[in-house]
C-alpha positions in Angstrom: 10.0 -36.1 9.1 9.1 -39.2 6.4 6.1 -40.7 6.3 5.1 -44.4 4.6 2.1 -44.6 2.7 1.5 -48.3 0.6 4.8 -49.9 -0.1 7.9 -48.3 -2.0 10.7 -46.2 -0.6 10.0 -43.7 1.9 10.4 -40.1 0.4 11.8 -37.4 2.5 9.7 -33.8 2.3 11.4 -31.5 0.2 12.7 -28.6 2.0 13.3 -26.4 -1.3 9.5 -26.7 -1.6 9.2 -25.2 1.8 11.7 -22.6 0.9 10.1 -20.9 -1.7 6.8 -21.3 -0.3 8.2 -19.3 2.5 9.3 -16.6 0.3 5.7 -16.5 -1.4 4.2 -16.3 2.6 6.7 -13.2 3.0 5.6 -11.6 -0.1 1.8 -12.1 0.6 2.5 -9.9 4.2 4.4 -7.5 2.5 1.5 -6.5 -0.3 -0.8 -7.0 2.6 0.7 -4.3 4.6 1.3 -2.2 1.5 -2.4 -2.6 0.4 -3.5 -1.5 4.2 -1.3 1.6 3.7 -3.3 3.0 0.5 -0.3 2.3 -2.1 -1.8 1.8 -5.4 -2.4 -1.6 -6.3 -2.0 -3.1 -10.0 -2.6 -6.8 -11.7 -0.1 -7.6 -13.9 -0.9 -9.4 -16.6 1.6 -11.4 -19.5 1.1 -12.2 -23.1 3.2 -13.5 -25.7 4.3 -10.9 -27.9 1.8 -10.2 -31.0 -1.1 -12.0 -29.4 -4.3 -10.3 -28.3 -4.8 -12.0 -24.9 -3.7 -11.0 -21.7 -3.4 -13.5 -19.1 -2.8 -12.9 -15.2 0.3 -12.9 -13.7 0.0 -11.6 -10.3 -0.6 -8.4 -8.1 2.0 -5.5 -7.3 2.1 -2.5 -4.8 4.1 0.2 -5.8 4.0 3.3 -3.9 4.1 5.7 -7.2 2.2 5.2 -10.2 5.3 6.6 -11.8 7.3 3.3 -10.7 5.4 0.5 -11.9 7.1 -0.3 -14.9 10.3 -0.3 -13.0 8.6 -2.8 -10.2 7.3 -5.0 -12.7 10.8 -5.8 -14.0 12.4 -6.1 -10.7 10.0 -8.8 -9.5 10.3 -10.7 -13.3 12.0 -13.8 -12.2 9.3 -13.9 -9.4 6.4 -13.3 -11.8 7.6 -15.5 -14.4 7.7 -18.4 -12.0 4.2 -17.7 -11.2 2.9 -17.5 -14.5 4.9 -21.4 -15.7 3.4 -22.4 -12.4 -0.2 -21.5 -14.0 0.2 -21.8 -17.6 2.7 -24.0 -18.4 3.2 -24.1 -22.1 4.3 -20.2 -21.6 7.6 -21.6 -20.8 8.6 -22.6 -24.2 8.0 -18.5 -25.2 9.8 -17.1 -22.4 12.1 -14.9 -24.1 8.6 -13.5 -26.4 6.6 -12.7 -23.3 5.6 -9.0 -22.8 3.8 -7.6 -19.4 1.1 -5.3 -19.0 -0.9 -4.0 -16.2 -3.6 -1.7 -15.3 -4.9 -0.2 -11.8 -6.6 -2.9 -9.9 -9.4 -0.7 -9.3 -10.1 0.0 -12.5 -11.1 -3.2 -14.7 -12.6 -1.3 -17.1 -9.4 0.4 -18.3 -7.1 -1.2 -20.9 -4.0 -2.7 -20.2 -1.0 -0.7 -20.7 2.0 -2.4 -21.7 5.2 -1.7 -19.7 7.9 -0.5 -21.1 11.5 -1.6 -19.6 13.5 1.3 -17.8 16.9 1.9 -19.5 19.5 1.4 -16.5 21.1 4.4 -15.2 25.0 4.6 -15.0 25.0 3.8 -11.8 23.1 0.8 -12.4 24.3 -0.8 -15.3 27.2 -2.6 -13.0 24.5 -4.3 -11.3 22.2 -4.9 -13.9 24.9 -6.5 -15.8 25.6 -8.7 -12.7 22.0 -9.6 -12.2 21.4 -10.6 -16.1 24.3 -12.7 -15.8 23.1 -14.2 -12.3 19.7 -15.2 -13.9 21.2 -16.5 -16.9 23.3 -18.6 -15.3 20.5 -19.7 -13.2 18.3 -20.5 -16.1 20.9 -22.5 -17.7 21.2 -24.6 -13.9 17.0 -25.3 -14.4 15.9 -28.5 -14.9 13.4 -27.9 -17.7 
């Protein structure tokens, strides 16, 4: 569906706008349903390595304490394009970012830094496969 407004070429709606909006809807009920369950909830927060300040990056539902960390770098691509969505000058240190996050119930607490899970043998295939992916990926970006 187009739709003229003043004079100029008539731009089409772009569906890979839709797409990942989609995929941000489908998260949204996801956490929802997790946070209605009682799984712990944490806000994840990002920082460029060295510097004080924490900024937000988003909320995750994990359903062990234990597995945050691990959650937190599953969902990296995901968080990362919601933090350059909010702070975009973050882009340029996106290899020097760090992540932290704290219970979402307790604001008062500091932030803990996570700490990246060393892949187990059985994951290192796919890890390897995945790093690649995103690297390729990242080299596709228009910047």
């Amino acid at each position: 569906m187009t739709t003229q407004t003043g004079f100029g070429k008539v731009q089409p709606k772009q569906k890979a706008a839709q797409k990942s909006k989609a995929k941000r809807v489908a998260a949204a009920r996801k956490y929802d349903e997790m946070k209605k369950s009682g799984v712990p909830e944490f806000n994840i927060y990002v920082r460029i390595k060295g510097q004080q300040q924490w900024l937000p990056a988003g909320s995750i539902a994990v359903n062990r304490s234990s597995q945050i960390n691990q959650a937190v770098f599953e969902q990296e691509q995901e968080l990362l394009k919601g933090v350059f969505r909010l702070f975009p000058k973050l882009r340029k240190h996106q290899n020097n970012l760090e992540y932290g996050h704290r219970l979402k119930e307790f604001k008062d607490e500091p932030i803990q830094v996570a700490v990246r899970p060393q892949p187990t043998t059985a994951n290192i295939i796919q890890t390897t496969v995945t790093n690649i992916k995103e690297r390729f990926s990242s080299l596709l970006q228009r910047r």
